[in-house]
C-alpha positions in Angstrom: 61.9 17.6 34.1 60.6 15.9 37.4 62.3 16.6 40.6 61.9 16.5 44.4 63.2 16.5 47.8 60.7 16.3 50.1 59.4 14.6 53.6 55.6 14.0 54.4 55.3 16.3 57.4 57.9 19.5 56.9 59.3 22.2 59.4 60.1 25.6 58.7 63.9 24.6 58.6 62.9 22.0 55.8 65.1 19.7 56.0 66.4 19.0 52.4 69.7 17.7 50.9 71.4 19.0 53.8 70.1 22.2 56.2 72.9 23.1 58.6 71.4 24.0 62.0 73.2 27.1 62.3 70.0 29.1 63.6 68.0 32.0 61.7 71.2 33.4 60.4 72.8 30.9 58.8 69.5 29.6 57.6 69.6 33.6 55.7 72.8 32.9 54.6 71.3 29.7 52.9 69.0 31.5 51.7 71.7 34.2 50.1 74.4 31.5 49.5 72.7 28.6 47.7 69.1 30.5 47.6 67.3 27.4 45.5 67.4 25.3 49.3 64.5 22.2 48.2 61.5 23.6 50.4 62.1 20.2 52.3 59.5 18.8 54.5 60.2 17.4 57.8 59.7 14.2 59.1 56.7 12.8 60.8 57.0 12.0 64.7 57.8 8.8 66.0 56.0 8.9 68.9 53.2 5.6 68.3 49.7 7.1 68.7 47.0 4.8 70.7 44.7 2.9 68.6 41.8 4.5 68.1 38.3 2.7 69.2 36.3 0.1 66.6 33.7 0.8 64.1 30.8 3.5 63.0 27.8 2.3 65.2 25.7 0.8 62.7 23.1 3.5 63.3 25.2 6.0 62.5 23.8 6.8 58.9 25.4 8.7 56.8 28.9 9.1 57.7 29.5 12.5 59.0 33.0 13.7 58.3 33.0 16.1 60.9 32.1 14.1 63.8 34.7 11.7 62.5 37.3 14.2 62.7 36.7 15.1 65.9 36.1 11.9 66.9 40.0 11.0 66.0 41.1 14.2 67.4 39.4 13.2 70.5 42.2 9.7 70.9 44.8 12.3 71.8 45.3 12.4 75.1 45.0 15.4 77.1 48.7 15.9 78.0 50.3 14.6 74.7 48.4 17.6 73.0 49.3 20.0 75.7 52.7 18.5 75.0 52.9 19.2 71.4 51.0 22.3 71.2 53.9 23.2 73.8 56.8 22.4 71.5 55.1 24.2 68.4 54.3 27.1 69.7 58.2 27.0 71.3 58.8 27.4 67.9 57.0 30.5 67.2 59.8 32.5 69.8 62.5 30.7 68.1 61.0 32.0 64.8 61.6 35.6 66.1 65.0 35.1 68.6 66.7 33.4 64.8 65.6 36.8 63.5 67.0 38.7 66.5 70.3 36.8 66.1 70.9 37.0 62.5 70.3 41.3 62.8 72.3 40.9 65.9 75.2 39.1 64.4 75.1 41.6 61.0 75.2 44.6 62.9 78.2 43.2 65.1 80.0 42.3 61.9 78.9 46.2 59.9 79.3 48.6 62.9 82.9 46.9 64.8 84.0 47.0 60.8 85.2 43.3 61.5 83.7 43.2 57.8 85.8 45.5 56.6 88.7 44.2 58.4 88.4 40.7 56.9 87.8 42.6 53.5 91.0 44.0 54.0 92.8 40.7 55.2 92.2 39.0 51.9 93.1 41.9 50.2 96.6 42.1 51.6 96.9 38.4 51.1 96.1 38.4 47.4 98.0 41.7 46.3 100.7 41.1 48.1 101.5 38.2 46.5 103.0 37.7 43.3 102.3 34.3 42.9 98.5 34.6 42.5 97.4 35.1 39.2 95.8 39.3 39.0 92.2 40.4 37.8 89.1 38.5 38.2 90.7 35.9 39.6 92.7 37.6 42.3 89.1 39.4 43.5 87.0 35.7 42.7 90.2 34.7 45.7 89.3 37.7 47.8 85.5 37.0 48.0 86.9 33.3 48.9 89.1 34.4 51.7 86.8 37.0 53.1 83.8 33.9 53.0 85.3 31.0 55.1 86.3 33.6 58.5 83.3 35.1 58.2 80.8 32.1 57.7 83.0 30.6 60.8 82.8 33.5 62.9 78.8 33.4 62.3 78.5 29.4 63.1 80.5 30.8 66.0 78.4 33.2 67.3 74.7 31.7 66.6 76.2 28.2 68.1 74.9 28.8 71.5 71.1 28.8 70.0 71.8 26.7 67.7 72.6 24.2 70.5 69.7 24.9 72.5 66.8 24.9 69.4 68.1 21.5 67.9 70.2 19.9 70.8 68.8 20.5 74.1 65.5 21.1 73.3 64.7 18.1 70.5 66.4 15.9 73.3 63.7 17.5 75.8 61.0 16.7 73.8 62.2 13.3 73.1 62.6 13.6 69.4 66.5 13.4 68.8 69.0 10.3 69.5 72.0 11.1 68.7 74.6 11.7 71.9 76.6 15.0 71.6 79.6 14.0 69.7 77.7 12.6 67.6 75.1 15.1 66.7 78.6 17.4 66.5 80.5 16.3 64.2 77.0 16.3 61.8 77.4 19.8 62.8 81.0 19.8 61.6 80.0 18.5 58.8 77.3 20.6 57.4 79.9 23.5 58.3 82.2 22.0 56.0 79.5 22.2 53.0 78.4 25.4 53.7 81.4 26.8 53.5 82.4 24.7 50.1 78.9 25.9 48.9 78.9 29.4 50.0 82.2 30.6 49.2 81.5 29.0 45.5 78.2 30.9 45.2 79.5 34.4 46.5 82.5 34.2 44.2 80.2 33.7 41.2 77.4 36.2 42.9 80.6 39.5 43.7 81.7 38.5 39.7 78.1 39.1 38.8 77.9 42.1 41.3 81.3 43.3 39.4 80.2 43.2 35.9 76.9 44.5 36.5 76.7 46.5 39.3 73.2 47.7 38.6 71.0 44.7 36.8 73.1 42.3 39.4 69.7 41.1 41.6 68.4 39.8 37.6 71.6 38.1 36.9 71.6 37.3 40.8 68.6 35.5 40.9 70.0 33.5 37.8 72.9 32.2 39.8 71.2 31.5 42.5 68.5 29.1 40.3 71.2 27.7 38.8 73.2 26.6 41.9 70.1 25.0 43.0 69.5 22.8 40.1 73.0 21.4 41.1 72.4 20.6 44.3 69.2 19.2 43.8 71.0 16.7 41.3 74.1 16.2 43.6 72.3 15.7 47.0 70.6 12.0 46.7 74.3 11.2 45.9 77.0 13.2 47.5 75.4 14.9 50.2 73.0 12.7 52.1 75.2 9.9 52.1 77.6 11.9 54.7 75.1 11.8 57.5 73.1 8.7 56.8 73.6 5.2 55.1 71.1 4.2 52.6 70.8 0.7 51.5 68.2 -1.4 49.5 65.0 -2.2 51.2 64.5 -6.1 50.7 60.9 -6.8 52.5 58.9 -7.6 49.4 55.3 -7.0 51.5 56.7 -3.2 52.0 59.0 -2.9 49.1 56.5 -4.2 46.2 53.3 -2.2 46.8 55.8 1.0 46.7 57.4 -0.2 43.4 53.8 -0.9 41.8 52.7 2.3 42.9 55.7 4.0 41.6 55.2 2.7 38.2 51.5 3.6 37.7 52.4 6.8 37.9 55.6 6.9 36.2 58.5 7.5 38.6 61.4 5.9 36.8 62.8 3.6 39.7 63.3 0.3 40.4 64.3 0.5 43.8 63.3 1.3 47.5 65.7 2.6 50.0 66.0 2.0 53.5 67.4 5.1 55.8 68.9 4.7 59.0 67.6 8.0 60.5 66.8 6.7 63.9 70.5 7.2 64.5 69.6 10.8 64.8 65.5 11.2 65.5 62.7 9.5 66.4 60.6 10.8 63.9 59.3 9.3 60.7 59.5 10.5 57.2 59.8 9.5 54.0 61.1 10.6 50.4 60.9 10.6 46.8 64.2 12.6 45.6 66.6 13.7 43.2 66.8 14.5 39.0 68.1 13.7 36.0 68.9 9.8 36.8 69.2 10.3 40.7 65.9 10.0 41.3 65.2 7.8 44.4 62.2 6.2 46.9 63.5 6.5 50.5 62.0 5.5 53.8 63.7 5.8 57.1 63.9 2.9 59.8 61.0 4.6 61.8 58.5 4.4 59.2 59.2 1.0 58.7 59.3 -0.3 62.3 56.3 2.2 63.9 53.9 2.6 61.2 51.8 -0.5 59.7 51.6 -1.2 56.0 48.1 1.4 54.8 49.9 4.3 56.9 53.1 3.3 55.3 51.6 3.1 51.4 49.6 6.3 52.3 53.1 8.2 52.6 54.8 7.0 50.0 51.6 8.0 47.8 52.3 11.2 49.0 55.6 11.6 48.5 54.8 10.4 45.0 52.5 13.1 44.8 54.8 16.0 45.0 57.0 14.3 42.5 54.0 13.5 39.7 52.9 16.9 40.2 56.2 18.6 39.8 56.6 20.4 43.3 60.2 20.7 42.8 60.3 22.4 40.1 57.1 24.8 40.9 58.7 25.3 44.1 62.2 26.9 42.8 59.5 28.5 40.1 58.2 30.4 43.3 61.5 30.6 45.4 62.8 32.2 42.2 60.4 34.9 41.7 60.6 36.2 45.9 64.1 36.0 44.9 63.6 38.2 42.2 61.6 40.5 44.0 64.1 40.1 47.6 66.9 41.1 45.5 65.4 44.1 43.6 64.1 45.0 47.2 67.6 44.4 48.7 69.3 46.4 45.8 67.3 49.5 47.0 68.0 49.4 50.4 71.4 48.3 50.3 72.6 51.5 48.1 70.4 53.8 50.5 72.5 52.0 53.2 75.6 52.7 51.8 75.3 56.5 50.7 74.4 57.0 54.9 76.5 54.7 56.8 79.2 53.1 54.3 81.8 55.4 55.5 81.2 54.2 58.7 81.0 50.5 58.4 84.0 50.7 55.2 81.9 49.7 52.6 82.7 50.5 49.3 79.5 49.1 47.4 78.0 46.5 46.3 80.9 44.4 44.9 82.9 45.0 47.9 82.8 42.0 49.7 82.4 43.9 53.5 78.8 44.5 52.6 77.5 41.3 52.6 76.5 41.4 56.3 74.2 44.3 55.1 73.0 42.1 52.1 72.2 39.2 55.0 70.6 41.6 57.7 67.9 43.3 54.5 67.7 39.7 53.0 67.1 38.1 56.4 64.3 40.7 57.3 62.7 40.1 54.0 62.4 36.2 54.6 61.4 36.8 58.1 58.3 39.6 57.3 57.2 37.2 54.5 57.1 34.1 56.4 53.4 33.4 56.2 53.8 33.8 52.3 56.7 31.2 52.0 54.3 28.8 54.2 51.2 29.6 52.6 53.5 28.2 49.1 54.4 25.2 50.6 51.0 24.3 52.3 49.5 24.7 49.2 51.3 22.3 47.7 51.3 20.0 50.5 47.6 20.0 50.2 47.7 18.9 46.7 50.5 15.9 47.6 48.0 15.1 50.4 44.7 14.9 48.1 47.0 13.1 45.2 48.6 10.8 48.4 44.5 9.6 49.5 43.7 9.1 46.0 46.4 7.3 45.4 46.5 5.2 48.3 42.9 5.2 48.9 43.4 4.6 52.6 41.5 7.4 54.8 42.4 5.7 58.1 46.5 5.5 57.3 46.1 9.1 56.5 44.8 10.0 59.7 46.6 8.0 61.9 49.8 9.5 60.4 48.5 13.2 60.7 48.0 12.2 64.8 51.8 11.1 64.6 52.8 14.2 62.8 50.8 16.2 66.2 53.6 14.6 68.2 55.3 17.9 67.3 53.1 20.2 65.5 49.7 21.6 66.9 47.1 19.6 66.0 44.3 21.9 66.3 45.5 25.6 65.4 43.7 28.4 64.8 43.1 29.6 61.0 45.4 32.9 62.0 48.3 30.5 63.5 47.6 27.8 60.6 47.9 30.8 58.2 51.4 32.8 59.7 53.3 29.6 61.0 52.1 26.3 59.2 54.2 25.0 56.0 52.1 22.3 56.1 47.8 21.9 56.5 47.3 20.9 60.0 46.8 17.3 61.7 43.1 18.7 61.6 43.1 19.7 57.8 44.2 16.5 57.0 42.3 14.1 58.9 39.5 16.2 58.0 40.8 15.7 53.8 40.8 12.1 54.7 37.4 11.5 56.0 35.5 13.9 53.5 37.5 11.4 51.2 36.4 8.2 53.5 32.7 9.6 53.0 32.7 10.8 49.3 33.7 6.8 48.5 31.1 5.0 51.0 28.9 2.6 48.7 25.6 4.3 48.8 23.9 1.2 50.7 26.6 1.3 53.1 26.9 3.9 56.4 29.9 2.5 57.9 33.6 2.5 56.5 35.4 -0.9 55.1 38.0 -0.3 58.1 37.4 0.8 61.8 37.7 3.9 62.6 36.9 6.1 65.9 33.4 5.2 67.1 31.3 8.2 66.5 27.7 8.7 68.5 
């Protein structure tokens, strides 16, 4: 089974079949609602970087990778790295104010007893009827009822950061497009299908918690899997299509290279699709997607208008790359195991929580549905202490799409002018401690670096200078 969902450059809110912007919280609830989210990558910037000077001085013999490196480092101008390294490291704060907000929002909800008041809401509704059909299907609707207020109340209250991180500030920055109503009703409706998506998981999750009240974070983590397989398979058809339109690319000098290269390496499509995601961004990405017949090439209009045709082939060969090599389905592989381990972790604290304060906060354990605010605060602060470990997993194997992307490709010089696009937005230059806590991805320097060691390993030995210009080094 070969399956993927992924773009060239990533964030830490992957964007995948759909991520709702709802802030730390909700992405938490993702995380505890549909769990298997596609570790999605996010899209490379826009922003055109200047040309980089002509060739190797003939002199310079042999190549030396490292000068080269520094060398294309060096066509960033001052304040467009000051600029980026700015927006980045923004994004360390917002790392830790999401965290502040989702503990915020799950003590609001476990010590006003709001929880337990909704709890009770859906319970008068479905006993007090005697039209609704009694057992597990009366508490499956209970879980329902208690689910949409409360996911509601939570897009609610984490709206006013939510509207600052991805509003306000990508608008600042000069990476978003879309005009307010517009980028609202996106938010409207990713609302929509979190609530169709979590209230369908946490009725099958409390029937899990119900039946087995003390193996439920094995069987858990089953559900969870499970759910994601389905939305990995649905998303390239259902979901995306509700925030973009995707259409047939018909440029034969972009559209056949990507078809050759997708049949030397056995990706069972015949078509290239064009994604009008300027209509939201400026940035660039790029994807290969979907399982199981759904499987699908996509570039967005970006790509094709601001990048030339090696930098272009050089991220499709990439994308490519995490689709030969299986990334999707070592990635849930992973994301299943810290789910394993989160809920056997959760299960632990969540009964010591109980025996203290569920008097307090009206919970009555774990398949009463008032505790899930608990289950979202432990969960959330599990995510958020093993961040560097989730990014370490995806850098990883963004390294490998990278060195399958070059080989692939086999152009050095695309590679690295797309790795100075991607520092329109992410440091180019961290340190190995900040590359190591906050960087899903191997920095612009990593990879330019990849791309030159590559550049020099496939010199002809009676040649010192590269078949394509490159930054001069002295």
């Amino acid at each position: 089974m070969k399956q993927d969902e992924f773009n060239l450059a990533g964030e830490a809110t992957t964007r995948t079949f759909f991520e709702p912007d709802f802030v730390m919280i909700n992405r938490s609830i993702v995380i505890l609602l549909c769990a298997g989210f596609v570790m999605a990558l996010a899209p490379i910037s826009a922003q055109e970087t200047p040309a980089p000077s002509h060739s190797i001085s003939e002199n310079a013999t042999p190549f030396d990778p490292v000068a080269a490196t520094q060398a294309w480092l060096a066509t960033v101008p001052k304040e467009e790295r000051e600029r980026s390294d700015a927006y980045f490291e923004g994004g360390y704060w917002l790392l830790l104010w999401n965290y502040v907000l989702a503990v915020a929002i799950s003590i609001f909800f476990l010590s006003s007893r709001v929880s337990a008041r909704l709890r009770d809401f859906a319970e008068r509704i479905c006993r007090g009827s005697r039209w609704l059909p009694k057992g597990n299907w009366q508490l499956s609707l209970e879980v329902v009822l208690y689910t949409i207020p409360y996911l509601l109340i939570v897009y609610l209250l984490s709206f006013p950061l939510n509207l600052y991180e991805n509003f306000f500030r990508e608008h600042q920055y000069g990476f978003a497009t879309e005009t307010f109503p517009v980028w609202f009703r996106d938010q409207l409706i990713g609302l929509g299908i979190v609530i169709v998506g979590g209230t369908v998981f946490l009725a099958v999750l409390y029937a899990v918690f119900r039946r087995a009240p003390r193996t439920w974070w094995i069987w858990g983590t089953v559900v969870a899997l499970a759910l994601s397989f389905v939305l990995l398979f649905i998303a390239p058809v259902f979901i995306e299509p509700l925030f973009n339109t995707y259409r047939p690319l018909t440029n034969p000098e972009i559209r056949d290279p990507i078809v050759a290269m997708a049949r030397a390496n056995q990706i069972p499509v015949k078509q290239v699709f064009e994604v009008n995601a300027s209509r939201q961004t400026t940035r660039v990405s790029a994807n290969v997607s979907g399982i199981l017949g759904t499987t699908r090439i996509a570039l967005n209009d970006n790509l094709l208008k601001q990048c030339t045709l090696p930098e272009i082939r050089e991220v499709m060969a990439h994308e490519m790359g995490h689709y030969v090599l299986n990334h999707g389905a070592k990635l849930l592989t992973y994301l299943g195991i810290f789910i394993l381990v989160g809920f056997a972790v959760t299960r632990a604290f969540f009964e010591a929580a109980v025996r203290r304060w569920g008097n307090k906060w009206g919970i009555r354990g774990i398949a009463d549905p008032a505790g899930l605010p608990l289950l979202v605060l432990i969960f959330a602060t599990l995510v958020f202490l093993a961040t560097p470990f989730l990014n370490t997993i995806v850098r990883v194997t963004e390294r490998e799409a990278d060195a399958f992307g070059i080989n692939t490709s086999r152009e050095p010089d695309g590679m690295a002018k797309v790795a100075l696009k991607l520092g329109a937005y992410r440091k180019l230059d961290p340190t190995p401690l900040e590359e190591f806590i906050f960087f899903d991805h191997p920095s612009g320097r990593a990879r330019i670096r990849m791309a030159m060691d590559w550049k020099a390993a496939n010199l002809p030995a009676s040649e010192s200078a590269p078949a394509e210009s490159g930054p001069t080094i002295r």
